[in-house]
N, C-alpha and C positions, 0 to 999 in steps of 0.2 A: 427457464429456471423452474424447477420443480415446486409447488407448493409451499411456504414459506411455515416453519413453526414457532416463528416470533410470537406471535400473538400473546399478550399479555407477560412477556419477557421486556425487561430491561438493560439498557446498553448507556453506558456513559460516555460523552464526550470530551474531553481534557483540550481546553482551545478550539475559538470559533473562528477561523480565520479558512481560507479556503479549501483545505485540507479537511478540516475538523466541520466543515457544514457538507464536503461533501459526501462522506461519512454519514452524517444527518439523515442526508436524504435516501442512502444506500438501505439505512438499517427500516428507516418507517418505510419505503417503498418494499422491505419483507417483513414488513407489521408490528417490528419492537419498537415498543414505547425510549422515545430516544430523549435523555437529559443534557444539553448541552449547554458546557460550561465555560465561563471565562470571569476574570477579574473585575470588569468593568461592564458594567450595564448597558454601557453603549454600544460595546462589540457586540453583544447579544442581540439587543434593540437590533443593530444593525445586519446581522449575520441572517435572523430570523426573516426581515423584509427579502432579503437575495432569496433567502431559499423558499418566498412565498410564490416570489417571482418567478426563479427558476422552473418551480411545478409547475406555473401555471402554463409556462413557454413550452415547457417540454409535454404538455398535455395537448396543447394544442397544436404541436407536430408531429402527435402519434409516436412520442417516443419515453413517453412517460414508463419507466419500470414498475412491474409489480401488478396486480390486481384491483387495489385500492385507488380509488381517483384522488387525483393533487389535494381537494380539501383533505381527505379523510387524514392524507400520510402526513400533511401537515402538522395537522391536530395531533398527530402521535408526538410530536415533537415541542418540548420546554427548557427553559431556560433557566440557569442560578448560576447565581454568585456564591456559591458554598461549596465547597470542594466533597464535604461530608453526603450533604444534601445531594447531591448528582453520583456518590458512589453507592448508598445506601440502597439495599434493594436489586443491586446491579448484578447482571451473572458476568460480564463482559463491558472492562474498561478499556476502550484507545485514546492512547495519548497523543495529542498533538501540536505539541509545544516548537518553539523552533530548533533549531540543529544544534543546540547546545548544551554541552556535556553536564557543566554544575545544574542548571535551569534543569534537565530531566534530575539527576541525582533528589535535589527541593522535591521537587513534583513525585516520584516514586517512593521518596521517604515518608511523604504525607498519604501518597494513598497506600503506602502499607500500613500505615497509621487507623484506616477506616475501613481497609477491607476485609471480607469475609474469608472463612477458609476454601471459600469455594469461586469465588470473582478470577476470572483470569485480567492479569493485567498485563496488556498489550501496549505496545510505543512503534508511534512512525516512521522512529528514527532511519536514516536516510544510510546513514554507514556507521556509526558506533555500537557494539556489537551491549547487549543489554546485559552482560555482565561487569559490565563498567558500571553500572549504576545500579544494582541487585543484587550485590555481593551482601552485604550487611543485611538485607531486609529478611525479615522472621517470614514474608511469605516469598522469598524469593523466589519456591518451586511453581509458582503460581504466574511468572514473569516470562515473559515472551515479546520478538518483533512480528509487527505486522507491516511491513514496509510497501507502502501505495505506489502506483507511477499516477503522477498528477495529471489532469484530477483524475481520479479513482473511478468516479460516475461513467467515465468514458472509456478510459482505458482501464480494466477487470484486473490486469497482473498484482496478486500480492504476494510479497517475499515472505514466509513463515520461517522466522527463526529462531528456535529456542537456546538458550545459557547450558552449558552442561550440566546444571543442577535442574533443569525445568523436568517436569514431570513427564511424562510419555503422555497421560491422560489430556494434559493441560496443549500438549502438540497435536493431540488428535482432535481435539475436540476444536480448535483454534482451526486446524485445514477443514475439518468441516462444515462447521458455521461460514466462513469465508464460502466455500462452495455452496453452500445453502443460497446464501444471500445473492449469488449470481455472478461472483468474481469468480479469478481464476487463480488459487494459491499454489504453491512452490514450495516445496518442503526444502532451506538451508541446510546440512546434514552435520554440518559445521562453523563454528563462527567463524567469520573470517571479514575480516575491514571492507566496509564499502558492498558486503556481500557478493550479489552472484551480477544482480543486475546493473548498478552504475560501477563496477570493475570491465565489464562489457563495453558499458557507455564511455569511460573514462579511455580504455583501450582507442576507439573509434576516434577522440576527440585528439588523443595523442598524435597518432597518426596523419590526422586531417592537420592538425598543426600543423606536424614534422615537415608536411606537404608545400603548406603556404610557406613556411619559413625559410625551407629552399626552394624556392620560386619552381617549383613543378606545377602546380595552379592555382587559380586566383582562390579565394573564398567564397567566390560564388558559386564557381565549381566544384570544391568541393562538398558544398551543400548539395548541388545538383547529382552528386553519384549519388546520394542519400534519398532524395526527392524522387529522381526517375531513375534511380539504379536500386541498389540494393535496398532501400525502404519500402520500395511496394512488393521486390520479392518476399522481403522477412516478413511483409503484414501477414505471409500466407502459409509460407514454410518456415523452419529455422535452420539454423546451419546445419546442423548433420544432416536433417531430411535433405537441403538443398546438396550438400556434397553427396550421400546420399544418388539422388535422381540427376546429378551432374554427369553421372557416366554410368554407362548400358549395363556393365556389371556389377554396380553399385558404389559401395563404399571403397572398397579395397584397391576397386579402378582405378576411382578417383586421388587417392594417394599413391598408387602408383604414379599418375600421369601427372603430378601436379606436385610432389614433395620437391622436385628441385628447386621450382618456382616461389613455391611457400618458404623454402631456407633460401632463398639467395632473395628477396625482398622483406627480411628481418632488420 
């Protein structure tokens, strides 16, 4: 990860629950001052101990991110019960509320309510496309996904997706902060339900059903094509690379050699 320009920059957190802490520790491990927010004092109280823990775990297995040692990125990190109070200030808010359509709508109507003309505000929304809940807002061009694969600390993918009303600057600026910080973003080019990644996941689990349901294999097996089959290849390639390096002549080979098979197994 390249040198971090957080430093003295602010980033909001919207929900502390595992998503929204690990977030937390993304943003102070590249040195922004990180506000993280929840209703209840307790979730806070408690979201904060995890993540004192966390550092410390991850420091002592050499796998701590960032430059900063566990006290310091800690210390980047606070807590409120003010919605106002955790956006003020902010160049960069994610939200992380659960998967619910009105519950974002509430929540994006209030922080249009406090944000600056300059705040991007981002949602972890999982498949609801942020024009659902950004239609009405005065800063809607300022509205964007940033969709995690959980947890985020570990696995780097994030879906950038912006509303057809989002600004270019607000999409650019959004895939390179993510890159900064040390993930790995995806520009969505379009919205589309469930985006790019769990339509993928959702395909697979399809399948794997269809499988068990007509007794072709058990569920253990089909876990296990995933476990010792194609999941350690995809940890390394992805599909086209692998189709791709599947045959001598490349791409065009391998459709060749293989379209009958791919339509008669639909």
């Amino acid at each position: 990860m390249a040198e971090s320009k957080g430093s003295g920059q602010k980033v909001g957190i919207i929900g502390s629950g595992l998503i929204g802490r690990s977030f937390a520790m993304i943003f102070a491990g590249a040195g922004y001052q990180v506000t993280l927010f929840d209703i209840l004092e307790k979730q806070t109280t408690d979201a904060l101990k995890d993540i004192k823990q966390q550092f410390a775990k991850l420091e002592g297995n050499g796998l701590l991110k960032g430059t900063l040692s566990a006290e310091k990125q800690y210390s980047l990190i606070t807590v409120s019960q003010d919605l106002k109070d955790c956006v003020k200030g902010a160049t960069f808010i994610q939200e992380c509320v659960p998967e619910n359509l009105e519950l974002k709508k509430q929540i994006f109507a209030q922080l249009d309510e406090f944000a600056s003309d300059e705040v991007t505000l981002s949602s972890s929304t999982s498949c609801i496309p942020i024009s659902k809940f950004s239609e009405n807002l005065k800063h809607r061009s300022q509205c964007i996904v940033s969709h995690p694969v959980y947890p985020p600390y570990y696995v780097p993918l994030i879906e950038v997706v912006p509303a057809p009303w989002t600004d270019k600057s607000i999409t650019d600026k959004t895939m390179a902060m993510w890159d900064e910080v040390g993930q790995a973003p995806i520009l969505i080019k379009k919205e589309i339900e469930g985006f790019a990644l769990n339509r993928i996941q959702y395909a697979i689990i399809a399948e794997c059903w269809r499988l068990v349901q007509e007794g072709v294999v058990s569920p253990q097996d089909a876990d296990k094509v995933m476990t010792c089959g194609l999941g350690r290849r995809y940890a390394f390639i992805g599909v086209f690379e692998t189709m791709h390096l599947n045959a001598p002549n490349g791409f065009g080979q391998y459709l060749e050699s293989y379209a009958k098979g791919i339509q008669n197994s639909q």
